[in-house]
N, C-alpha and C positions, 0 to 999 in steps of 0.2 A: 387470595385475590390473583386473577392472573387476566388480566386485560390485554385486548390486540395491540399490535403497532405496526402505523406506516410509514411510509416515506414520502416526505411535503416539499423537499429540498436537496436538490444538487448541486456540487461543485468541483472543478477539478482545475490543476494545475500540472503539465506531464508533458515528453518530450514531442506528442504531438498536437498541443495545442495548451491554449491559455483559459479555455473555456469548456464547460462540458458539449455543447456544438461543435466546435474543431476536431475536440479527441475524437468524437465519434463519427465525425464525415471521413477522417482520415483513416479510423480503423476500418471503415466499409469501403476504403478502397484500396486497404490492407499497404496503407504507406509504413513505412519507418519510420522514428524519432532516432535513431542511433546515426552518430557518427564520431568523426577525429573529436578528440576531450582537448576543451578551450581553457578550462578553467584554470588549467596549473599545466607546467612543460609536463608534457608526461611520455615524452621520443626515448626515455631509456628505460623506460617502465615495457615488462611483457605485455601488458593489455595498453593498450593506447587509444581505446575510443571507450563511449557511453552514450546514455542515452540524456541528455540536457535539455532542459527545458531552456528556450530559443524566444528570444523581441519580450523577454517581459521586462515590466513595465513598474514599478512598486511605487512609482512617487505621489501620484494621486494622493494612497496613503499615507503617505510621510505627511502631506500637508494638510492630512486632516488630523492625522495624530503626533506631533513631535517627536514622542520617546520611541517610535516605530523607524527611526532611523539608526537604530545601534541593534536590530535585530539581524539575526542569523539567518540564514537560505532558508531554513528548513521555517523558520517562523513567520516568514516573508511567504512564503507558500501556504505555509496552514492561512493566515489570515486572508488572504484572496480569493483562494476558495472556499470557507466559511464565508464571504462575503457575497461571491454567489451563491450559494446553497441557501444564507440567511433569505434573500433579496429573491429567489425564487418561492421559497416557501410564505413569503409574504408577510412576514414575521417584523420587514421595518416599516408595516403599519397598521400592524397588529400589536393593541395595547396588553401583552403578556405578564403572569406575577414573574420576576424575576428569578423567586425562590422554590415555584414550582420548574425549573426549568435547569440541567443541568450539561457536564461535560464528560465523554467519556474519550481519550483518544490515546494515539501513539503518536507519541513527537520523538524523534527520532532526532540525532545532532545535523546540524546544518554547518558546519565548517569547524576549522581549526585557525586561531590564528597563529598560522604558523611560522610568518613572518617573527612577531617579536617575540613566539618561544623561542624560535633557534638563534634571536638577537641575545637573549638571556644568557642561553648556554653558553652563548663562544666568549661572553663577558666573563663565564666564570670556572673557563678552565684553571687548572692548578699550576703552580708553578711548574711543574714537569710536562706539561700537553698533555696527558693523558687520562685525567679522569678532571671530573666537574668538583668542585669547592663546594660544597653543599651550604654553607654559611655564605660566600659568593653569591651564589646562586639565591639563596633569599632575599639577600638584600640587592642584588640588581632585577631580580622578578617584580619587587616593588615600584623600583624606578622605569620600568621595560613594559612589561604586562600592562594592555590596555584592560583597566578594569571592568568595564560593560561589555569588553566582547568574550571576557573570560564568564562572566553572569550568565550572557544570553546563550553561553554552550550547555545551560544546564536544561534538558527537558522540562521542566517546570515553569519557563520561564515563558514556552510557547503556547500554554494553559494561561498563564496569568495575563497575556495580553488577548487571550480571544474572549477569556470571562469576562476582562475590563471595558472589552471592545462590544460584546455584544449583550452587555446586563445581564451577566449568569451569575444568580446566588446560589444557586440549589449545588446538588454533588457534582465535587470535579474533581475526578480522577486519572490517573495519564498509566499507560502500561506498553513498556518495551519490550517484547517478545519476537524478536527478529523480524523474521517475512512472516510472521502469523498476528505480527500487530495489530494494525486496525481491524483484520477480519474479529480478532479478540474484542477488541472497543469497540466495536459495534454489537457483536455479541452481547457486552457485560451492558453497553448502553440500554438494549435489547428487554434484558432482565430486569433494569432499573424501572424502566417502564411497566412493562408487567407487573411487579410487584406494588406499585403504588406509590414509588419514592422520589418520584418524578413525572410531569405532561407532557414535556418537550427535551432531547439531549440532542447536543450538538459532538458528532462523531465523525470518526475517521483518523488520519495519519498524514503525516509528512516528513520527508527525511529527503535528506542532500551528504551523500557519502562521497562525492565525485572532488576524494581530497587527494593528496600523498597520502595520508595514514588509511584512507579509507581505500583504495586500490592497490598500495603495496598488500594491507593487510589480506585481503580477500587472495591478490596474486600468493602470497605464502599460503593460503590453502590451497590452493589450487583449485578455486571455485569458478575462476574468471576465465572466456572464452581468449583466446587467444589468435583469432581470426581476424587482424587488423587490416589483413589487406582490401574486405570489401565487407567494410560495417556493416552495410542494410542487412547482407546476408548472412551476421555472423550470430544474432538469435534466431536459434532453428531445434525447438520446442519437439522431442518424438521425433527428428529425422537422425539417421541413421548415423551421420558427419556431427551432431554435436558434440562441443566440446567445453562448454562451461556459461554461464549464463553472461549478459551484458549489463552491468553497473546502472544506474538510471535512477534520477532523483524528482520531487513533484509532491503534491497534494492530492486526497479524496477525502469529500465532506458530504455527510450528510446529515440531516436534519432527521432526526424520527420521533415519533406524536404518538400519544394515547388516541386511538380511533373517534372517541367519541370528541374531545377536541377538535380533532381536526375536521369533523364536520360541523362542529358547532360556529368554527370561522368559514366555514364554506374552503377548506383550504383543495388545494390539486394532488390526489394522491396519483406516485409514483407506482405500488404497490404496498404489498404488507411482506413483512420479515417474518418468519413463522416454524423459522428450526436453526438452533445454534446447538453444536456439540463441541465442546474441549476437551485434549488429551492430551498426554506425554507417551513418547515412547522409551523413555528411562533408558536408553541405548547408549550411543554416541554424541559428541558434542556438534558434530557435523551431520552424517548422513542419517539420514530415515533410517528404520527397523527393515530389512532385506525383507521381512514377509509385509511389510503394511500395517503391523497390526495396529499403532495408534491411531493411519489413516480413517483403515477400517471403523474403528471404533468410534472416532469422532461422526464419522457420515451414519453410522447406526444411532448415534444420542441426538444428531442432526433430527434426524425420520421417526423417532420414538415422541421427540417434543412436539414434532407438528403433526404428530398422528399419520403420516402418509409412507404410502409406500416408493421403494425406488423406482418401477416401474409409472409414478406419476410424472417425474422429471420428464421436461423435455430438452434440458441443456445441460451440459456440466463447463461451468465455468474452470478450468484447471489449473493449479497454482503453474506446472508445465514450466520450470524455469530454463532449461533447455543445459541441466547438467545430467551426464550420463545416468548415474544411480534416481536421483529424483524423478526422472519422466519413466524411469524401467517401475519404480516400485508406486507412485503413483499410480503405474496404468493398471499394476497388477492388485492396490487397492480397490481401483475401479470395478473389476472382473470378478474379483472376493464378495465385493457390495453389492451389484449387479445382476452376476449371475449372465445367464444367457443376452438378456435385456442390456448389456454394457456393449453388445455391439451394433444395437439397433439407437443410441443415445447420442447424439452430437455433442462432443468433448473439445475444444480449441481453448490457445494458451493465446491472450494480446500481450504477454510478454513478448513475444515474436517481432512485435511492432514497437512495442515502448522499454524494451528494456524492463531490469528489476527493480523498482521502486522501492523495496527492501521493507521499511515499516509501513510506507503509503499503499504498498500494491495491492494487499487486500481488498480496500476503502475501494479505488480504482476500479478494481474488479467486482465489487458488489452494486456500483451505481451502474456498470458496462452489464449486468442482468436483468437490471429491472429495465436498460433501454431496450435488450431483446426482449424483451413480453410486449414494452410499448410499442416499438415498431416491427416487429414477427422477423428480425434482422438477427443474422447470428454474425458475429466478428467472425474471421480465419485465421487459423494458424499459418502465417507468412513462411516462405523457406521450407516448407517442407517437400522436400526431392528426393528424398532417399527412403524407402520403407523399414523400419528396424523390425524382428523378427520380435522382438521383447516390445514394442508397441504398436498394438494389431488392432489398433482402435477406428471409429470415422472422425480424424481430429481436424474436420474441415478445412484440408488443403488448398492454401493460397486464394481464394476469392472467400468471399460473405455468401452466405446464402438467406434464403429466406423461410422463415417456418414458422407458424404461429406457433406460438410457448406461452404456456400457460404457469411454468414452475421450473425452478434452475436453482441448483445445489453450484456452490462457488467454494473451491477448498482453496487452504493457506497453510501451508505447511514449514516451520521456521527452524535455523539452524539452534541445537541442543535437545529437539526433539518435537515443538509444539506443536499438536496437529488442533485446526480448527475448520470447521465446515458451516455453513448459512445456507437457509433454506429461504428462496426468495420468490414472493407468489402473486399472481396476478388478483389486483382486489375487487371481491365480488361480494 
């Protein structure tokens, strides 16, 4: 059995807007979401800005559901936009089986409370200062640790409130694979559909790393841009001055349907999903394969499942995080899969404008394809001023342009190797 699937539902939550309208008025006029990081002091940290999502709002929620007050960023975001995506696709009134209908996503941690962990520690240094009492430390963790907020750190935990929130019985499953996540769950959503083991999955990611642990750590790799002096322009995706990507936390949801459902409710298709490829590049825990080869690979199993060739693309949505090695071996994936045709293809990264979204960015970047087919609009890659000799591509410099697009390959590419590509198609 292998049945089509579309897209009936969007949503987003990101540093430029609170709704899927926002994001996209502001990436067509190639705004930023990055600037100085609010959320924790962060003046003696090397990177000092991100990209934050801004005016949100979460109480509505709280007072339609109680136990939605002890959730974490990241679960506070996946449900919001689940809740446009549901509310678009028409789904809260649409009487659906529960048990046909399932979850595939990446929920990513939303915070640390890092408040009463480092309360615990300094409870349970040793008589000498210098190392922690580990029997100390158990017993004032109990009395210290807020028990729900230590619960809601657990991935799982942002599954259990959107199955309870929006009557999901069927399969739910959660999968963290760095920046290749949701492109992953939507993928494996993808599958679930196809095969028959599901009518409706509710997909996508969310994740809020904009902590101390989650910016010192990134800074010890030396992943993080360090251009604090002039935020807007320090994601610069393939230009020539970057030097590491910018942090950024948020939600993408989307809702995807068995074809023939989704006409059977008369529902609004976005398009159809119609090529997923996954890979490893068994390399490094960090950087991509210097030649591309899992890129590669992934965008070849992408074009084999939907039957088409690359010369059908008319967009490449780019993971483009705007670190040195990832936009060089990217571009030279590109040009591997391509062929001559990689320089006649419009390629841009809205990383540039929203920062790394990390587990959401994927999700982010497959609803931001299906909107250029619906309005013939392509996002720009912001900042780019500098030509790099290793990125010789059309990566749509600083303005949106316009082009009808009929078919857009969207890659995700995540640290320890995962490479994943979506083939996303206008429905006809």
């Amino acid at each position: 059995m292998s049945r089509r699937v579309v897209v009936t539902g969007v949503g987003i939550v990101s540093p430029l807007g609170n709704n899927v309208k926002n994001t996209w008025d502001n990436m067509m006029l190639g705004a930023s979401g990055v600037g100085s990081i609010t959320l924790f002091e962060a003046s003696t940290f090397p990177t000092k800005i991100a990209g934050e999502v801004k005016n949100f709002n979460f109480k509505p929620w709280i007072d339609r559901d109680k136990l939605l007050a002890r959730v974490g960023r990241n679960t506070q975001f996946a449900v919001y936009a689940a809740g446009e995506a549901y509310e678009d696709a028409g789904l809260d009134h649409f009487d659906y089986d529960p048990k046909r209908m399932g979850i595939y996503f990446a929920a990513g941690d939303g915070g640390v409370d890092l408040k009463n962990f480092i309360g615990a520690l300094c409870a349970s240094w040793g008589n000498n200062g210098e190392v922690i009492d580990k029997t100390d430390y158990l017993k004032n963790g109990v009395n210290i640790l807020n028990r729900y907020a230590e619960l809601e750190q657990e991935p799982c935990m942002t599954l259990a409130h959107l199955s309870r929130l929006f009557r999901v019985r069927g399969p739910v499953s959660n999968c963290l694979t760095a920046c290749a996540a949701s492109s992953q769950a939507i993928g494996e959503a993808y599958e679930t559909i196809r095969r028959g083991d599901a009518d409706l999955m509710l997909t996508g990611g969310a994740h809020s790393m904009i902590h101390p642990f989650g910016v010192a750590g990134f800074n010890l790799l030396t992943a993080l841009t360090t251009k604090n002096e002039d935020p807007k322009k320090a994601s610069r995706p393939f230009d020539f001055k970057r030097d590491g990507f910018v942090l950024a936390e948020g939600s993408g949801v989307l809702i995807l349907e068995e074809l023939e459902n989704a006409r059977k409710r008369k529902a609004k298709i976005y398009g159809e999903v119609v090529g997923y490829g996954s890979t490893a590049d068994a390399y490094r825990l960090t950087d991509s394969h210097p030649e591309g080869r899992g890129a590669i690979k992934a965008m070849d199993l992408a074009f084999k499942s939907a039957g088409i060739k690359p010369e059908d693309v008319g967009y490449i949505n780019a993971h483009g995080t705007s670190t040195v090695v990832n936009d060089m071996v990217e571009t030279l994936a590109i040009k591997k899969t391509f062929g001559d045709y990689a320089y006649k293809v419009p390629v841009s990264s809205i990383k540039s404008m929203l920062g790394h979204l990390i587990a959401a960015a994927g999700a982010v970047e497959l609803i931001t394809s299906f909107l250029v087919i619906q309005k013939s609009m392509i996002p720009p890659t912001i900042n780019f001023e500098e030509k790099d000799p290793d990125c010789d591509l059309d990566y749509v410099p600083n303005q949106a342009r316009e082009k009808k697009v009929d078919t857009v390959l969207s890659n995700s590419f995540g640290f320890g190797g995962q490479n994943i590509t979506l083939l996303a198609r206008k429905f006809e």
